[in-house]
C-alpha positions in Angstrom: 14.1 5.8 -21.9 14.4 7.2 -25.6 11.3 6.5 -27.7 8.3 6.2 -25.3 8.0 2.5 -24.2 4.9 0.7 -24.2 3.5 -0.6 -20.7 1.7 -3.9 -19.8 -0.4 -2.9 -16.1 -1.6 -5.7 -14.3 -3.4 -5.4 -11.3 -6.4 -2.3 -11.2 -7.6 -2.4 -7.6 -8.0 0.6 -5.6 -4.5 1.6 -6.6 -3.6 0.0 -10.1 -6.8 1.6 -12.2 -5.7 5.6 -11.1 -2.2 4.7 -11.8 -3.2 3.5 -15.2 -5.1 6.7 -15.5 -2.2 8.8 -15.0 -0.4 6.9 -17.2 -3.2 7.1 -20.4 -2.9 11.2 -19.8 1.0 11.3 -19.6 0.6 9.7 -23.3 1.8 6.5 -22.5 0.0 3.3 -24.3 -0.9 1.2 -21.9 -2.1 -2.6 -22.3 -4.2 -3.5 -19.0 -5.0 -7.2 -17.6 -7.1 -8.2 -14.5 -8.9 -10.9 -13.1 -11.8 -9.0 -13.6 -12.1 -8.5 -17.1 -15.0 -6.1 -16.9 -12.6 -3.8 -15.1 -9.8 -4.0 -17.9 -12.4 -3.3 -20.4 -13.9 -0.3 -18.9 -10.5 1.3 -18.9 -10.5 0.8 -22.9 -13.1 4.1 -22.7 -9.9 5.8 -21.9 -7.5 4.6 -24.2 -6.4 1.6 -22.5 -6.0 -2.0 -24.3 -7.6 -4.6 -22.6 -6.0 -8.0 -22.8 -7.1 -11.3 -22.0 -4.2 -12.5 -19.5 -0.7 -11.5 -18.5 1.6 -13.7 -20.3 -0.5 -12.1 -23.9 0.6 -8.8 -22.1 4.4 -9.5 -21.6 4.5 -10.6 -24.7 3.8 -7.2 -26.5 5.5 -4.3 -24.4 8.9 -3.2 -23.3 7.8 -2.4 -19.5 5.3 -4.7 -17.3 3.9 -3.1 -14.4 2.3 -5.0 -11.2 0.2 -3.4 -8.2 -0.9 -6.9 -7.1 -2.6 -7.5 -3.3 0.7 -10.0 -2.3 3.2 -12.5 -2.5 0.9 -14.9 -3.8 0.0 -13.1 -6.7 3.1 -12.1 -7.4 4.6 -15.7 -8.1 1.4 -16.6 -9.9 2.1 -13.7 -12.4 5.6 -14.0 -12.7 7.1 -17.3 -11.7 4.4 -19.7 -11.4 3.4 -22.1 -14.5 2.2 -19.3 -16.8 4.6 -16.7 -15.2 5.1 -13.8 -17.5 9.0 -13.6 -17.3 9.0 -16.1 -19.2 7.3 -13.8 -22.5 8.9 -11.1 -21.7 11.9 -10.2 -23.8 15.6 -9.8 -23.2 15.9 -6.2 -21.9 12.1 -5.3 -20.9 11.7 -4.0 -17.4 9.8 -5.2 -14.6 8.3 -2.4 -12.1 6.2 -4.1 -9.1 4.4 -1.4 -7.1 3.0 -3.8 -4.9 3.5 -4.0 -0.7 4.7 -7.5 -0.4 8.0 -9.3 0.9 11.3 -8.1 -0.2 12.1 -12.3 -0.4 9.3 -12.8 -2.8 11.0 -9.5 -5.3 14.2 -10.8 -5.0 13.1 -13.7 -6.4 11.9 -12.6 -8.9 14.2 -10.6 -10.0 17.0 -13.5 -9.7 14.7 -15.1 -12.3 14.6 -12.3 -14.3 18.3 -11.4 -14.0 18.8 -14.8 -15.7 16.5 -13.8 -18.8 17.8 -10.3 -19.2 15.2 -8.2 -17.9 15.9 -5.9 -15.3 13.4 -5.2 -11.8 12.9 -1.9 -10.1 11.2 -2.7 -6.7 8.8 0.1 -6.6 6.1 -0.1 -3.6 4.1 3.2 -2.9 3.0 5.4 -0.2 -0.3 7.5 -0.7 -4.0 6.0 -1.5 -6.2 6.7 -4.8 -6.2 10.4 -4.6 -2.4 10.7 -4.8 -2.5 7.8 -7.7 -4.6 9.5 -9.7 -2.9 13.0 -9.3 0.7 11.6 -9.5 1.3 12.8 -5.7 2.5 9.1 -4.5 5.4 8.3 -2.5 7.9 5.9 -4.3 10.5 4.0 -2.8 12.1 2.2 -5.0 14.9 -0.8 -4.8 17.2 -1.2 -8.2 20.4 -0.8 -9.7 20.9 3.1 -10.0 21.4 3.0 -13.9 18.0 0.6 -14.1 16.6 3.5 -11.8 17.6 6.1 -14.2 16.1 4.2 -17.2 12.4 4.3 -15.7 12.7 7.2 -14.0 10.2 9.0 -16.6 7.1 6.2 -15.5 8.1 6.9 -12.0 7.8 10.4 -12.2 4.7 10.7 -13.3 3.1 8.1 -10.9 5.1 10.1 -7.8 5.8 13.3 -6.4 8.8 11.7 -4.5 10.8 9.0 -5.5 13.2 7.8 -3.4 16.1 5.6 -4.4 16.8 3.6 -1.1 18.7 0.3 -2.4 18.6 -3.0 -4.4 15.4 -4.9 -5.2 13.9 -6.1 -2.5 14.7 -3.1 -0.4 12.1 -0.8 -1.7 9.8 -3.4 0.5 11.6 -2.9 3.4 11.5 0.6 4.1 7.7 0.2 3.0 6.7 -2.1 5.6 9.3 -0.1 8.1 6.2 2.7 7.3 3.7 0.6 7.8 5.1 -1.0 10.9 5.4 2.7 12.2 1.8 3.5 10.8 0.5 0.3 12.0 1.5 0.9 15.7 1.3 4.0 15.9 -3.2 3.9 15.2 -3.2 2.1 18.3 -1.6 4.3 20.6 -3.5 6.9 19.1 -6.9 5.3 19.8 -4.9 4.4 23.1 -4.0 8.3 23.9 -7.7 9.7 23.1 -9.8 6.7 25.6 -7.0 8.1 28.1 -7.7 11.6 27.6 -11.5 11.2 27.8 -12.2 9.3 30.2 -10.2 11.5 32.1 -12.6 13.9 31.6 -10.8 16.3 28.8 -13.0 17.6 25.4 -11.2 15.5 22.7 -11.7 18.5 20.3 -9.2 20.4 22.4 -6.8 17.8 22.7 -6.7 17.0 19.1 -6.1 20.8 19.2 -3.4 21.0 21.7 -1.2 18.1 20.5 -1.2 19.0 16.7 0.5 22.0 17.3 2.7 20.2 20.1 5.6 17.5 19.6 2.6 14.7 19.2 1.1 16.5 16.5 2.5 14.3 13.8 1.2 13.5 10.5 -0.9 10.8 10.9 -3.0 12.3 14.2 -3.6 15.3 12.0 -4.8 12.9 9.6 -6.8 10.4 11.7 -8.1 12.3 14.8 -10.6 14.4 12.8 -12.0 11.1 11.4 -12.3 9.2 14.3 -13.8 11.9 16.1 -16.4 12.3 13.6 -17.3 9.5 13.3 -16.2 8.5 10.0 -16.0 5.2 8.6 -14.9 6.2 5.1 -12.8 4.9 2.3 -9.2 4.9 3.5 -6.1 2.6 3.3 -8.2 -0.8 4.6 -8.0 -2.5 7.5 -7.4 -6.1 6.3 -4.3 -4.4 4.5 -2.8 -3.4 7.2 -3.0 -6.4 9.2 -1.4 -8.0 6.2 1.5 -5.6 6.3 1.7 -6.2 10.3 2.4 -9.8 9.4 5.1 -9.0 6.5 7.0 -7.1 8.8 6.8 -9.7 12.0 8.0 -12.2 8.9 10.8 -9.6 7.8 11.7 -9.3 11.6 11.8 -13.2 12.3 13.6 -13.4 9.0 16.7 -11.2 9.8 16.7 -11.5 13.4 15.1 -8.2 14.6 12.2 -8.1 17.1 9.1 -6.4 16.5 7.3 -6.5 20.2 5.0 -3.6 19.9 4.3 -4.5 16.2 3.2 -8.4 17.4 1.0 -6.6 20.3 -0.4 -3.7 18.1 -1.0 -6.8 15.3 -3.8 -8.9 18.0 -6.1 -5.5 17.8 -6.3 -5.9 13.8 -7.0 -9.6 14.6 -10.1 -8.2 16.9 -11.1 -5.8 14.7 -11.3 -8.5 11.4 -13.0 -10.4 14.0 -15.8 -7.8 14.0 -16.3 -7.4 10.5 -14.5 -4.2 10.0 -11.6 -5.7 7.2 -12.9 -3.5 4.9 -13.4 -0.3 6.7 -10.3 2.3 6.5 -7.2 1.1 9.1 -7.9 3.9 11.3 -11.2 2.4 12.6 -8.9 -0.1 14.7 -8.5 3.0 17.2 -12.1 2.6 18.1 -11.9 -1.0 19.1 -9.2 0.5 21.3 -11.8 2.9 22.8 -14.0 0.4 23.3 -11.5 -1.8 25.2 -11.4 1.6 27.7 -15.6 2.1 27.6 -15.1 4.9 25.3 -17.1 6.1 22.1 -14.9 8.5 20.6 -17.1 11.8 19.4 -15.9 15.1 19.1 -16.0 17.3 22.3 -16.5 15.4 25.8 -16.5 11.5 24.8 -19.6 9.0 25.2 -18.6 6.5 28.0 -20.9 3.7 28.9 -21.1 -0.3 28.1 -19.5 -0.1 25.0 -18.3 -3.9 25.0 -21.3 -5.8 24.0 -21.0 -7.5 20.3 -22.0 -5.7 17.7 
């Protein structure tokens, strides 16, 4: 992008405040908003500018970065009555990294077409680890020159970047991943309460499959957590029943069904229902197990009256 750009961040949840991170060590200067100002100023102790609110943000940098929870946000910050295309300037770039609807990015960047600012429709794959280590997954919908121009910022937040389309599309294959994701925990939790109350040691299950055709990614990933009983930090549960719905609202939208997703979706409902928003995604398989009388543990599983409320 020629002479190093300054950023505008807005937006350091879980996700946002490792990206700006990266971004600070990459020797970028970075001005920093959130809601919760005590969390833009404690960034300052690494070189980050705290500002007061997004629109004084947009006003002073030539790229305005977003990791924001939704939809809603998103028009707040952009569009709605202090929106901040309307202080950015002619030829500054917009990068949202946020999982939200493709509608609601194309949107915005028909509104931002109109001023002269160009969007690149950047959503992620990877949690705070790969943030912080610029390991994330980007998939990214823009024009391919606009793609070229931030290409730098991208490639120090991501490992891969993947150009996949216009704005708006970058969202799409994202929830497509989480749809798959999303699913794909319950049959998991769904394959395990089979296996044990069959009788079989999960350990050796775990075992056999990974190194079979079911041994994908994610039950290399989540098997070892669920049988041990983990309830760590992880992608959260509330977030993925949020990207169930944006991808049974894509699906209505353009006419596709999404069956298993609308099933697979009333188990996150259940498992809000107990409390467990906030515990990593892959906790839903338990409520699965539980639905079979099963406690998932490594070895031979616990099975018993597992149904009473918690």
């Amino acid at each position: 992008m020629g002479e190093r750009p300054t950023l505008g961040f807005i937006g350091l949840g879980n996700m946002g405040r490792p990206m700006v991170l990266r971004l600070l060590e990459a020797g970028y200067r970075v001005l920093v908003s959130d809601r919760r100002w005590e969390v833009a100023q404690a960034l300052e102790l690494h070189g980050a500018e705290a500002v007061p609110t997004p629109l004084l943000v947009a006003d002073q940098v030539d790229v305005f970065l977003t990791c924001l929870p939704g939809d809603e946000e998103l028009f707040e910050v952009y569009i709605g009555p202090e929106g901040a295309l309307e202080h950015l300037r002619a030829g500054a770039l917009v990068i949202d990294l946020s999982t939200a609807s493709p509608m609601m990015v194309q949107r915005i960047a028909d509104e931002a077409r109109a001023r002269q600012i160009d969007v690149i429709d950047a959503p992620v794959g990877g949690g705070p680890a790969e943030a912080r280590n610029g390991n994330l997954t980007i998939i990214v919908g823009a024009d391919a020159a606009v793609f070229e121009r931030a290409l730098p910022i991208l490639q120090t937040l991501g490992r891969d970047v993947f150009l996949v389309g216009d704005p708006g599309m970058g969202k799409v294959v994202k929830l497509v991943g989480n749809l798959i994701a999303g699913v794909s925990l319950i049959l998991i939790g769904e394959a395990l309460a089979l296996a044990a109350n069959a009788g079989a040691d999960l350990t050796r299950v775990y075992e056999v499959i990974r190194s079979s055709s079911g041994g994908w990614k994610l039950w290399t990933e989540v098997v070892p957590e669920l049988l041990g009983e983990s309830r760590g930090a992880g992608f959260r549960l509330e977030l993925m029943k949020r990207d169930m719905e944006l991808a049974m609202r894509l699906g209505n939208d353009v006419g596709s069904p999404v069956p298993l997703a609308a099933l697979a979706h009333q188990f996150y409902v259940a498992a809000m229902a107990r409390g467990w928003g906030g515990l990593a995604a892959h906790e839903v398989a338990r409520l699965v197990g539980r639905l079979a009388n099963v406690q998932f543990t490594a070895g031979r599983a616990v099975s018993g009256d597992l149904l009473v409320a918690e």
